[in-house]
N, C-alpha and C positions, 0 to 999 in steps of 0.2 A: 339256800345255796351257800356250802362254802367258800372259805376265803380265797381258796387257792382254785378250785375252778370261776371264780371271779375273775382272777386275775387271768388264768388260763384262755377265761371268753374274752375279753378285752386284749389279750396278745391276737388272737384269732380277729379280731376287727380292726386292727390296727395293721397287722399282716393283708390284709386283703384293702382295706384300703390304701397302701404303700402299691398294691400291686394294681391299683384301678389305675389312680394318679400317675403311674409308671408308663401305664398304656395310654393315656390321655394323653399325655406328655410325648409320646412318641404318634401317634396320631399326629398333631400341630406341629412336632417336627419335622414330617413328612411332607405335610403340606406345604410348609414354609418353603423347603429344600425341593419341592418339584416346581414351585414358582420362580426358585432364582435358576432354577434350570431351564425355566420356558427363557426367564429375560435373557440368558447367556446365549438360546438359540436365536431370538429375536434380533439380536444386536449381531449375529453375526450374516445371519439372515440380510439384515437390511445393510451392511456393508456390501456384501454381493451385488445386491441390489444394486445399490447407486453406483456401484463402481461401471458395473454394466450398460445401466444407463448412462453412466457420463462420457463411453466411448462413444457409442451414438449421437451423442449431443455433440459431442467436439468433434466430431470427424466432417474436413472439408475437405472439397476437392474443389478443381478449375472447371469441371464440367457439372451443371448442375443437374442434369441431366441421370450420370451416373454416379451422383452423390447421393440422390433419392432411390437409386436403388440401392446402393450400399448397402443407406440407414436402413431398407427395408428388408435384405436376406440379414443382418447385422440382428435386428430386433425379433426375425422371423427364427432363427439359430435360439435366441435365446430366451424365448415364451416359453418353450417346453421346460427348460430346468430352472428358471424362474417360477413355473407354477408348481413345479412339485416342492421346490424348495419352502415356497411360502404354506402349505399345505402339511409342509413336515415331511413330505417323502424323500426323505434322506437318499435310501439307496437308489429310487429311480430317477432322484435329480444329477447324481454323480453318471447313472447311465447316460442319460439325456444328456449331458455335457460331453460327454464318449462320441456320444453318436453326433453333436456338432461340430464335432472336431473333428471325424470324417467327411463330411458335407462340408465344411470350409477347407480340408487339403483340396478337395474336387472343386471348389470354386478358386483356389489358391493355381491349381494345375491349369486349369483354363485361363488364367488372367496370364500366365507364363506363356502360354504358347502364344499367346496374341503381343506378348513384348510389352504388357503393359505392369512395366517396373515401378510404377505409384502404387499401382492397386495389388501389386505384391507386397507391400511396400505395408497398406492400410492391411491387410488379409493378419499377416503376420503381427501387427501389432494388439488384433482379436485375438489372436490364436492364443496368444502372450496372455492375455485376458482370463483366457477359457483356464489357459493352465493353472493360471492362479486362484478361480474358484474352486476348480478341479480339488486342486487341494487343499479349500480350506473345506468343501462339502465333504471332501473324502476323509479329514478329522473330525468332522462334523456329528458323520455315521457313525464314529464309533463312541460318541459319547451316550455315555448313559444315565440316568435318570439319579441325582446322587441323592434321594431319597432314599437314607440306612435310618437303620435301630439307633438307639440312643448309643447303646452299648456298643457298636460299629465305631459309634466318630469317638467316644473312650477309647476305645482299643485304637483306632487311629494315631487321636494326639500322645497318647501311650509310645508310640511307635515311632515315634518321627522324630529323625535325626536333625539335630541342631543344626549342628557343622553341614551338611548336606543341603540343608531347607536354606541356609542363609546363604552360601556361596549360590544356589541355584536360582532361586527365586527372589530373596530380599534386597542383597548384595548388588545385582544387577541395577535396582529402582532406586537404592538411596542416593538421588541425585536428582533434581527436582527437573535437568534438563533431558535425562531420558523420558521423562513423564513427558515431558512438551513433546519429544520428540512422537512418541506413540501416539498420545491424542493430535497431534500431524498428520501423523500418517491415516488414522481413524479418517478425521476428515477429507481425506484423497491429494491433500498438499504432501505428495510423496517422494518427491523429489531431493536431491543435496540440498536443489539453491530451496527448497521450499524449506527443509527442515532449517539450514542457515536463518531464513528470516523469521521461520517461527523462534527459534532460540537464543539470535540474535550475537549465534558465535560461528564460525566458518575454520577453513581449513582443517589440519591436524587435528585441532581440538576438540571440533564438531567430530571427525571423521573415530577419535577416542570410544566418545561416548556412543556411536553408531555403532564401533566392532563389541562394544560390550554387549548392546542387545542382541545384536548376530552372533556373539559367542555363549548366552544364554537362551537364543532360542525364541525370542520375542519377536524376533520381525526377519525378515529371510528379503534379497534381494531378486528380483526377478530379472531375466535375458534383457529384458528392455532399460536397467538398472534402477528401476522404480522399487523404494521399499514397501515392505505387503505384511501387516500382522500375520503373525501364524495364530493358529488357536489357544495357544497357549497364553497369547499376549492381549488378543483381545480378552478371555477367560478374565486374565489377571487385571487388564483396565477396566473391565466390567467392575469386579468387585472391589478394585478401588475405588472407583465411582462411587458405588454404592456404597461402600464405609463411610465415603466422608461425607454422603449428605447424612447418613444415621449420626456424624461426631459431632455435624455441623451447629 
């Protein structure tokens, strides 16, 4: 064999070995990137969760009587989109919150005519509840699996505006007491006075660092004026979490 189909064959194996390794390499990256997608759904998953449980748990009344039925249309409301939720049925857990939300205006309508302004009172602070998984199931469904080609997240970082990426996303966090504040609110201590004590700063100053995340879109305030991650925020404390035990 000549010299020059020598070389020729050895370009040809070295070409296709570039192209095996390429596909290998996108395989594992795929994999990787459909796992940190299950955890992002997990964690937001089990926020729902607890939050839901914990109206149940803390909800008292004077009548114990009609405290145990509460907890029980209360829990009964929300098995249905709890179980699709933990099962990954995105679209019909956002139904099933639809449809408890109709069944609690009608338990809501009934507790009115009877004048009983407490259990209006509890009715409305579920409702507040519902709305707020509402919408975090209803970003929930539209995420999708960020499992790309290698060449996808190239063309990505390729793409991505500094100036934009930092005023949006970084800018918002470099502050070590936003961070308190979100892993706060994570934990269900969602409150002013709750965030004051986690950060250990109040008034103005607290209230500073609160309209930064509302004005980036990390945390949104609900009717009852409790702060609520949006998806965007747990997304981004997920994977800070995860960075820092990988830097740790």
């Amino acid at each position: 064999m000549r010299l020059d189909d020598e070389v020729k064959e050895l370009r040809l194996e070295i070409s296709r070995f570039r192209a095996e390794t390429r596909q290998r390499l996108e395989v594992i990256e795929n994999e990787v990137n459909k796992q940190v997608a299950l955890n992002y759904n997990r964690t937001i998953i089990d926020y729902v969760t607890k939050m839901s449980q914990d109206i149940v748990t803390n909800l008292n009344c004077d009548r114990p009587d009609e405290e145990a039925f509460c907890k029980s249309q209360m829990t009964n409301l929300q098995s249905g989109y709890l179980k699709h939720l933990d099962s990954g049925s995105f679209q019909k857990a956002y139904a099933s919150i639809e449809g408890a939300q109709v069944k609690l205006g009608q338990l809501k309508e009934g507790f009115r005519r009877d004048n009983r302004v407490r259990c209006v009172a509890c009715i409305e602070s579920e409702n507040q509840l519902l709305e707020s998984n509402k919408h975090l199931v209803g970003q929930l469904r539209l995420i999708e699996s960020p499992a790309v080609m290698m060449s996808d997240n190239i063309s990505a970082i390729d793409s991505m505006d500094p100036v934009r990426t930092n005023d949006l996303i970084v800018n918002p966090l470099s502050n070590k007491t936003r961070l308190q504040i979100l892993q706060s609110i994570y934990r269900g201590d969602n409150r002013f006075t709750d965030l004051s004590t986690c950060t250990g700063i109040e008034g103005g100053q607290l209230l500073y660092h609160i309209k930064k995340l509302l004005d980036s879109q990390y945390v949104y305030q609900a009717e009852n004026k409790d702060y609520v991650l949006t998806i965007k925020g747990l997304r981004v404390l997920v994977m800070l979490a995860q960075l820092s035990q990988e830097i740790a």
